[in-house]
N, C-alpha and C positions, 0 to 999 in steps of 0.2 A: 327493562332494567331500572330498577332504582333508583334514582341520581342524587336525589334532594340529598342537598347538604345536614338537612337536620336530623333525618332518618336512616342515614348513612348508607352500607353498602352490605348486604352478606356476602361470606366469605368465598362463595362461588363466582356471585358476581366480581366480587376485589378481583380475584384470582383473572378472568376472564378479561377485564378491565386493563390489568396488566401487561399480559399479555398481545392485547390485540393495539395497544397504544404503543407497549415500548416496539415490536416488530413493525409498525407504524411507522415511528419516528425514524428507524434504521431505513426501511424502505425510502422514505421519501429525501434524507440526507443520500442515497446513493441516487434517488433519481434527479434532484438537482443540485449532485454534489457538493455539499453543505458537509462541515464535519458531526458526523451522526451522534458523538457525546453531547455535544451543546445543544440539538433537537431532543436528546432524551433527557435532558437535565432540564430545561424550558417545558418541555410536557409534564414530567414532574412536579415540577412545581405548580405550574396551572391546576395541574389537579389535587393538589394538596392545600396550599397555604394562601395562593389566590383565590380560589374558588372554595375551597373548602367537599365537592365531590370527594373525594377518597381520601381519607386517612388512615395510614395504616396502623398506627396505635388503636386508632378506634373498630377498626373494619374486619383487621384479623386479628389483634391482642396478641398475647403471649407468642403465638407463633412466627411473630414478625424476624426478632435476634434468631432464633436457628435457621429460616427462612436464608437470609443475609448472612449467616458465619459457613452455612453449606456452599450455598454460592459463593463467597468466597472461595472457599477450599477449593472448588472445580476448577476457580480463575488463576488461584496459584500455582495448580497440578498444573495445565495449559502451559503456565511460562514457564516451569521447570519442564516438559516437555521441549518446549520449543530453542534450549540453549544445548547446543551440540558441542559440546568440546575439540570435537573433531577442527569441525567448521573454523572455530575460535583459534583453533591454532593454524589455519592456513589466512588466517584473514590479516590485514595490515597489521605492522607494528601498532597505527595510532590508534587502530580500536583497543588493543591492550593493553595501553596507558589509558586509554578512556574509563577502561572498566579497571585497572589492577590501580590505577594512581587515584584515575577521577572519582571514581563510588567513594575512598574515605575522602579526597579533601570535599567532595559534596555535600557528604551528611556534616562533616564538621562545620562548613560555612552555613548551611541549610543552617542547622542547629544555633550556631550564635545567631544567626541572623532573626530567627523564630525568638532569642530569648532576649537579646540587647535591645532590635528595632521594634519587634512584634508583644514583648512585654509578657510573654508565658513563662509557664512554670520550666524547669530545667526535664520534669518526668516529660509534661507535654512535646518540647522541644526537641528530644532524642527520638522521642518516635515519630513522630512528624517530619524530623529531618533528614529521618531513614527513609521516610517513601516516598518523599521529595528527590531521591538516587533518581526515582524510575521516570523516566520521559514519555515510556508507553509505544511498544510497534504500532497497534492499531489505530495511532493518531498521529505516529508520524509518514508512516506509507503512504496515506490519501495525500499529504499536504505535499510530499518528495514528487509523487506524480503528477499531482498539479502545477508544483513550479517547476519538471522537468533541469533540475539543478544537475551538476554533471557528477563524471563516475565517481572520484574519490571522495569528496564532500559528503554525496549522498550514500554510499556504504558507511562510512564513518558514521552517520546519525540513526541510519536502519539496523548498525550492529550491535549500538552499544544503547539502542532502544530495547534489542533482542535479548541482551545478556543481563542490562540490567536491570530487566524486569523481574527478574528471578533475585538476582541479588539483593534490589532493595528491598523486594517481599519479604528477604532474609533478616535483613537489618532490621527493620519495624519489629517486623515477630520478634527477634531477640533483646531488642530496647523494650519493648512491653512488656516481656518475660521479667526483665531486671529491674523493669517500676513496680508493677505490679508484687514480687516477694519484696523488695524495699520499702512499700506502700505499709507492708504486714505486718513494719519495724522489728523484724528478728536479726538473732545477733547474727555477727558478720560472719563467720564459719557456718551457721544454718542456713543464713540466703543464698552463701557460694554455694554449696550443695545442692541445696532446692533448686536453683539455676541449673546449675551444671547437669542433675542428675533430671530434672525435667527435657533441656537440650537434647541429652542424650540418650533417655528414654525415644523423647521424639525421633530422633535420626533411626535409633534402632528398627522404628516403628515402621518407618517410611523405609529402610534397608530390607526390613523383611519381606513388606509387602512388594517392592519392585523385585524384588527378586521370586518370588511368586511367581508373579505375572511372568518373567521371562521366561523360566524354566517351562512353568504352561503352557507356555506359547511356542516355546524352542523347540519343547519336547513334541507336542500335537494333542497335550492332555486337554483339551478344550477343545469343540467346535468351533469353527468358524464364524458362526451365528452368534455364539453367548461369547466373544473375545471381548466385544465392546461393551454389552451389559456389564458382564464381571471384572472388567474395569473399572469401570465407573462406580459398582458399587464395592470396589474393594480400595477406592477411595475416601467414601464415607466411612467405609468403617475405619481404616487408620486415622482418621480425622478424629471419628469419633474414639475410638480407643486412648489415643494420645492424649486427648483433651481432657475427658477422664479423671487424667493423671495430673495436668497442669494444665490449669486454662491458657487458650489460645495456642498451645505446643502443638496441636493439632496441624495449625498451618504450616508449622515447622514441618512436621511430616510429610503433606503430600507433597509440601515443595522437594522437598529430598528424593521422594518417590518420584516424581516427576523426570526429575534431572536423570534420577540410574535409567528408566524406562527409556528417555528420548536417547541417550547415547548408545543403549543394549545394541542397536540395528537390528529391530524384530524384523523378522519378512511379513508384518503383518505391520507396521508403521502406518501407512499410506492409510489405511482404515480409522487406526485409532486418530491419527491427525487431524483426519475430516471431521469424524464425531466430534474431536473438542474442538472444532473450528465450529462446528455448530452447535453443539452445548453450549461452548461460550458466546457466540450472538443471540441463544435464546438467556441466558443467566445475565450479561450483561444486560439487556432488555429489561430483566423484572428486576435488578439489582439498580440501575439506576432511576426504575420509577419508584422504586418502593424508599429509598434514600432519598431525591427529589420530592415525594409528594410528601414526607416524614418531618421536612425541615421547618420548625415553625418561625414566624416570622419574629415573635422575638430574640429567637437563636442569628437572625438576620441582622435583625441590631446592635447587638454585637459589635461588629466589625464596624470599628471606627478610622478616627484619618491614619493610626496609627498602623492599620494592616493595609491601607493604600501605598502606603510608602514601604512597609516592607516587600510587599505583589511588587510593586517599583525595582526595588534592593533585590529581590530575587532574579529578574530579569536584565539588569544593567548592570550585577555588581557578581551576585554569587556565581550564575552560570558562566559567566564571560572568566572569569576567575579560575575558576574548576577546571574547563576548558583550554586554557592558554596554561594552566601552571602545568595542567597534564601529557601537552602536545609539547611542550618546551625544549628545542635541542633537536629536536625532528627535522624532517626534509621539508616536511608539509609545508607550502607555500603561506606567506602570513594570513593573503587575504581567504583562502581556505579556511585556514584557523578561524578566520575572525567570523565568518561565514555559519562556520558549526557552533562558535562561542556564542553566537549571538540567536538562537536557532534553540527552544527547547521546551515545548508544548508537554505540559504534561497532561496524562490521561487516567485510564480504565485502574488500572494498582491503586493508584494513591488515592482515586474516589472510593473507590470500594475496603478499601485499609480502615481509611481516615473514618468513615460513616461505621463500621465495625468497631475500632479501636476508643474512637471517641466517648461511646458508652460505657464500652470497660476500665477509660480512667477515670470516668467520673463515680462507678461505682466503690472501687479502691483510693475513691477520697483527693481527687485530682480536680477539682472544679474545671479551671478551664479549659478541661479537655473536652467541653463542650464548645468550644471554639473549633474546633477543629474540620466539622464536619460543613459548616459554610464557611468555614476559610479555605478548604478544598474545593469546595464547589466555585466557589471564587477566582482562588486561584486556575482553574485548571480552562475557566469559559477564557479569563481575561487572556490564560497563554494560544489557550487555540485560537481564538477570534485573531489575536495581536500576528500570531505567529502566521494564521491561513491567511492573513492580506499578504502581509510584508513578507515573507519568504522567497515570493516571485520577482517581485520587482526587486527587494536585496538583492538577488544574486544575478537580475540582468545588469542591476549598476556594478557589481563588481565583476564581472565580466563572466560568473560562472555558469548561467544557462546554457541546457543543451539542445537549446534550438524548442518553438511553439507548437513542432508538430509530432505526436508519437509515432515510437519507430517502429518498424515493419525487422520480425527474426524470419528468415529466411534457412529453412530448414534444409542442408542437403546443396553440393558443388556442384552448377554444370551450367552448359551455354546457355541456358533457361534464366537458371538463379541470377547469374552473371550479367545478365541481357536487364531481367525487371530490376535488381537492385541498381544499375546504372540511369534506368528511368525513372525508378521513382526519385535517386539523388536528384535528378533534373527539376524536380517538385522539393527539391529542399527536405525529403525524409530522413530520416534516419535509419542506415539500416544495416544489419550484420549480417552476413552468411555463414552457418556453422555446418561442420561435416565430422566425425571421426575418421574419416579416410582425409589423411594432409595429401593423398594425391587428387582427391577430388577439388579440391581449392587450390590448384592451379590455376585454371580460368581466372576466378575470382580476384584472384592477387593481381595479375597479370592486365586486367580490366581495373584495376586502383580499388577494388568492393572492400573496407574491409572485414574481416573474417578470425575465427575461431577454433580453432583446432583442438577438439575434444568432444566426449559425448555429449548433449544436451542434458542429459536425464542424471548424469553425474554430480555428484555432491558437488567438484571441483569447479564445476559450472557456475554453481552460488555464489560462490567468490571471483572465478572468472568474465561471467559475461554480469551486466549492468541489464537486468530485469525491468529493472524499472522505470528506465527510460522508454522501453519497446511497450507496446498499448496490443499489436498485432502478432500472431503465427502465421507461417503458411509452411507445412509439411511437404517439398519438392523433393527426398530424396529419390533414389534409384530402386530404396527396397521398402515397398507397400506395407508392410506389417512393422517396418521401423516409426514411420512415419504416422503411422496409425495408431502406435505406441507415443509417440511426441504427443499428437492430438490428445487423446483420452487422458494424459498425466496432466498437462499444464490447462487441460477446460476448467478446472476448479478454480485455478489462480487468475488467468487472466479473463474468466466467461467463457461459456461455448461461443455468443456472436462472433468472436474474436482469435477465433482458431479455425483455422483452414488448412487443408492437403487436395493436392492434386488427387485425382481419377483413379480409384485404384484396375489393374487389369482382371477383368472380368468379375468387376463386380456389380454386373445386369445380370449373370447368371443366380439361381437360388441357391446355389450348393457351393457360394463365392463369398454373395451378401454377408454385413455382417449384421446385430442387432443398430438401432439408432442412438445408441449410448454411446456407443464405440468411435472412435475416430471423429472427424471435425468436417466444416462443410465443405462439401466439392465445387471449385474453384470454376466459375464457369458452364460451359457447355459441357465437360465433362472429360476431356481429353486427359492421355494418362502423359508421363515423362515422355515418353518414348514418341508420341505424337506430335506432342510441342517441338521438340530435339530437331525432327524430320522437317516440322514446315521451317526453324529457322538454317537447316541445310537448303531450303529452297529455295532462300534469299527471304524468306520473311525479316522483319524488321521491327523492334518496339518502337513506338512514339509515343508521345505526351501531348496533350492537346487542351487548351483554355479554353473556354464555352464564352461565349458575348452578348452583348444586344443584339449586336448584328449578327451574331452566329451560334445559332440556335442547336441544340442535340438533331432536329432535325436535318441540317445541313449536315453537321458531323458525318449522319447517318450515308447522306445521299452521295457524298464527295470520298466515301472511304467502306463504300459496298462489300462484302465480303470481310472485312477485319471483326476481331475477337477484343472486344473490351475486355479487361482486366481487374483495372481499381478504379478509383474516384477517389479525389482529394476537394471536398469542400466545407468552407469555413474552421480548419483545419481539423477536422474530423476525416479521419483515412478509411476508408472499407476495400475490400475486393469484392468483385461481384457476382453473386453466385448464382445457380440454375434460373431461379427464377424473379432475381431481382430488377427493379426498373430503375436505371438511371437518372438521376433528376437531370429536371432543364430548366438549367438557373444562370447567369451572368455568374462569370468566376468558378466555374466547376471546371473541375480539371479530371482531365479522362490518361490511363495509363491504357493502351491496347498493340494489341502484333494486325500489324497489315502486309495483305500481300506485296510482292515484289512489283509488281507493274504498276499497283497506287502508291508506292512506296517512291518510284524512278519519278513519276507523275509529280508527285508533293514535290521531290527535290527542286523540280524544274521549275515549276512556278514560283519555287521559296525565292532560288537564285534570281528569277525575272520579278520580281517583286522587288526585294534586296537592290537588284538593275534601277529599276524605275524609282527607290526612295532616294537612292544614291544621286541620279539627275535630278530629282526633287531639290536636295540639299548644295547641290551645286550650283543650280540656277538660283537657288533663294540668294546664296551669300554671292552670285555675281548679282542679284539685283540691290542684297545690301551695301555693296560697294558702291557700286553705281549711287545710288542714292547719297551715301555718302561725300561723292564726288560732287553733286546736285544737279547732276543729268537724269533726264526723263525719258519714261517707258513708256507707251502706249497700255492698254490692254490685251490688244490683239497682239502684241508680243509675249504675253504671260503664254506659256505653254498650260493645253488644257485640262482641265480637273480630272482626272480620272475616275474609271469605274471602279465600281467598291469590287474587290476582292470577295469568293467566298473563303477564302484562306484563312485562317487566321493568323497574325506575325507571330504567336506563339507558339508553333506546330512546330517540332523539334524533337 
């Protein structure tokens, strides 16, 4: 391949280039969890403006703007998909003032702050202030489960990441709309019109096409096979139809289409979901190298002390602002408040708007609306960089962490579920039991576990159970094809590593098996409910057990013969242990397992005569610190003598 900067790149290789860097960048931010917009913005550039390898003015020319206005439009369909109305009305009050109060007084502050502090034009500042609403789900999810912040806080930042992604995409588009026919200086009954009937064109565009798609879909006029193609590309074309008509009304439309599609409840969802889950990792990929490698460094110069201090004003004055004026009067605890007010990385919309839009104010006579494209790049490293340290430790000083270790969903009620989630508590996890049968979470309650009353798979779950504190599944209910069902739906969101179900019954038969897509890993040696159930009728017992210098997994092994490992808890990374996994042997690993009743009686006995002997340990020392005290003397041979080392460990419990 070609690389010389002077000789540049064909457009195959551009192409190639792109893609294999920005999927790259994404890789390597989820393997050493890094936020993946700041590795694709950093590679970008490396390959553009520092190095000079890829330009894409020069590399692919003309094709570059439709290139980046498609991608857009896929990225905005995505967030108009992803805001469910439904959802939105069973979710907190403070998400609804987040989104129904906070989106206007946002863009308002956004906006003066862009024109008073930041020194732009009033055209520049309306739209920039519009996509400055969006905080972005895909940058704030990774950062909410890294600092494991607790329930109410972190739905409050994931919801109104959710909604107003779509929203602000709204705002922009229509601020653009309204400089752009003002730019054209026609009279003011012409530009309401052009406005208005552009809008409304757009919406029309984006109404017909969802409703297309549903009816096709509702109806069964489509294969299964072409739902997703002809999606996708009945997207371009409302994009392209609408645009047409009024530039950039385009993105008006598929947001629109987006929005009717994701609340229709097609029985075909889950598919289209996934595809734009991956559409959009491959389009965000070539969208932010092709923007990134684009930026030249004069455009970098630019930005003087004067957009340091607004980057500043935006973080410590507008967000905080927006935030507390919108929660005002609420129940919401202050320091919650002040938690999410101070909490707001933006992302994916506002880079890909801003690098879009920037162009098209400067064609319609907007100079510095070439500011905007490394003012967003700007802004958006300083908010994730600022925002991915300090989120964690904020919210352990303010008391709102939910503990350093993720939690463990335990799927399905019974003396089983009851037994591990009381051992793993003893390991400090976190951990829920959910069941749709409220008689099967009896046990659980009655053991202090606590638990969830409703289906897993239910929308109401979204809003009910806190996702994002748990890292783990383990599918134990009583009916195999339920739980088979948990597995297969949530392997997309939390990883296959990370989803586990018990044994199903007879599935070593051929005419039982299922394919290897299906369902999640089997827990162990293999045993089903109904096995587990039986040995702890037999007196079996769970423990928890710490690994040491002195007490090796070998000892483990030899002091507790016949017992079933379970999980491992080291370095606070939790797993279960499956068919054929190997245990590490390390100081500090922590073993969850069921042992029989005889090692079980065994443990106790020695815990107690241990417990015995530290007990006279402590007695004899403080009658020798008295003594001493007194200034009488002991011999040696009155010390009672050192004992043998235990292979026990005092953590078995």
């Amino acid at each position: 391949m070609a690389i010389s900067p002077e000789a540049g790149l064909t457009p195959v290789e551009a192409f190639a280039l792109v893609g294999v860097v920005g999927v790259g960048a994404q890789w390597l931010a989820w393997r050493f969890r890094l936020p993946g917009i700041v590795l694709m913005l950093l590679a970008g550039l490396a390959l553009g403006p520092f190095s000079g390898i890829f330009v894409p003015s020069r590399d692919i020319g003309p094709l570059l703007s439709p290139m980046i206005s498609l991608a857009v439009a896929v990225i905005l369909f995505e967030g108009g998909l992803t805001l469910n109305f439904k959802r939105l009305s069973d979710a907190a009050p403070g998400v609804r003032r987040l989104v129904m109060i906070g989106a206007p007084i946002g863009w308002v502050l956004s906006s003066l702050a862009l024109a008073f502090i930041g020194g732009l034009s009033w055209q520049s500042s309306i739209v920039f202030g519009g996509a400055m609403i969006v905080t972005g789900p895909t940058v704030i999810a990774p950062l909410l489960r890294t600092a494991k912040i607790q329930s109410r806080p972190a739905q409050l930042l994931q919801w109104e990441a959710i909604v107003n992604d779509a929203i602000g995409a709204l705002v922009a588009v229509v601020a653009l709309l309204i400089v752009m026919v003002r730019q054209q200086q026609l009279g003011a009954f012409e530009a309401i019109w052009t406005v208005v009937s552009g809008i409304a064109f757009a919406s029309l565009v984006g109404i017909a096409a969802a409703f297309a798609v549903i009816r096709a879909f509702r109806e069964s006029l489509v294969p299964e096979y072409m739902k997703v193609p002809m999606l996708f590309v009945l997207v371009l074309g409302a994009f392209a139809l609408s645009d047409a008509v009024l530039h950039e009304s385009g993105l008006l439309a598929v947001t629109v289409m987006g929005l009717l599609i994701g609340n229709a409840d097609l029985p075909a969802y889950t598919e289209i979901s996934r595809f734009k889950e991956q559409a959009t990792t491959l389009l965000l990929s070539g969208v932010f190298i092709l923007l990134g490698s684009n930026v030249k460094l004069a455009e970098l110069e630019l930005l003087d002390a004067r957009f340091a201090l607004l980057i500043l004003a935006v973080v410590v004055l507008v967000r905080p602002a927006t935030v507390l004026l919108s929660l005002a009067g609420t129940a919401i605890p202050m320091k919650e408040r002040m938690l999410v007010a101070m909490t707001g990385p933006r992302g994916v919309v506002l880079l890909a708007i801003s690098g879009l839009f920037a162009e098209r104010l400067v064609t319609e006579g907007v100079p510095d609306g070439a500011v905007l494209q490394p003012l967003a790049f700007v802004l958006v490293m300083a908010t994730v960089v600022l925002h991915g340290f300090a989120l964690k430790p904020l919210a352990q000083k303010m008391g709102l962490s939910s503990g350093e270790v993720p939690g463990v969903l335990l799927v399905g009620g019974s003396a089983f579920t009851s037994g591990l989630a009381n051992a793993l508590e003893k390991m400090e996890v976190r951990v829920l039991i959910t069941d749709p049968n409220r008689g099967q979470l009896r046990a659980p309650r009655e053991a202090g576990v606590p638990t969830y009353y409703g289906d897993l798979l239910s929308e109401a779950a979204d809003s009910g159970v806190e996702f994002i504190s748990y890292s783990t599944i383990l599918a134990a209910s009583d009916n195999d094809a339920y739980n088979t069902l948990v597995a297969t739906d949530f392997a997309p969101q939390f990883g296959r590593d990370s989803i586990w179900q018990l044994a199903r019954v007879k599935e070593d038969r051929a005419r039982h098996s299922l394919p290897s897509q299906l369902g999640g890993q089997v827990l162990n040696d293999g045993r089903t409910l109904a096995q587990y159930l039986e040995l702890l009728a037999e007196g079996w017992v769970f423990r928890t057990t710490r690994l040491t210098e002195e007490y090796s997994l070998d000892d483990w092994k030899e002091a507790r013969e016949g017992a079933i490992p379970l999980a491992t808890l080291r370095d606070g990374q939790f797993r279960f242990i499956g068919r054929k996994d190997e245990m590490p042997d390390k100081p500090n690993v922590r073993i969850v397992s069921l042992i029989p009743p005889d090692i079980a009686e065994r443990i106790r006995k020695e815990t107690e005569e241990i417990s015995r002997q530290r007990e006279l340990a402590r007695s004899e020392a403080e009658a020798v610190r008295k003594g001493e005290g007194n200034g009488s003397q002991r011999d040696d041979d009155d010390m009672p003598p050192p004992k043998t080392k235990s292979k026990l460990p005092d953590s078995d419990g």
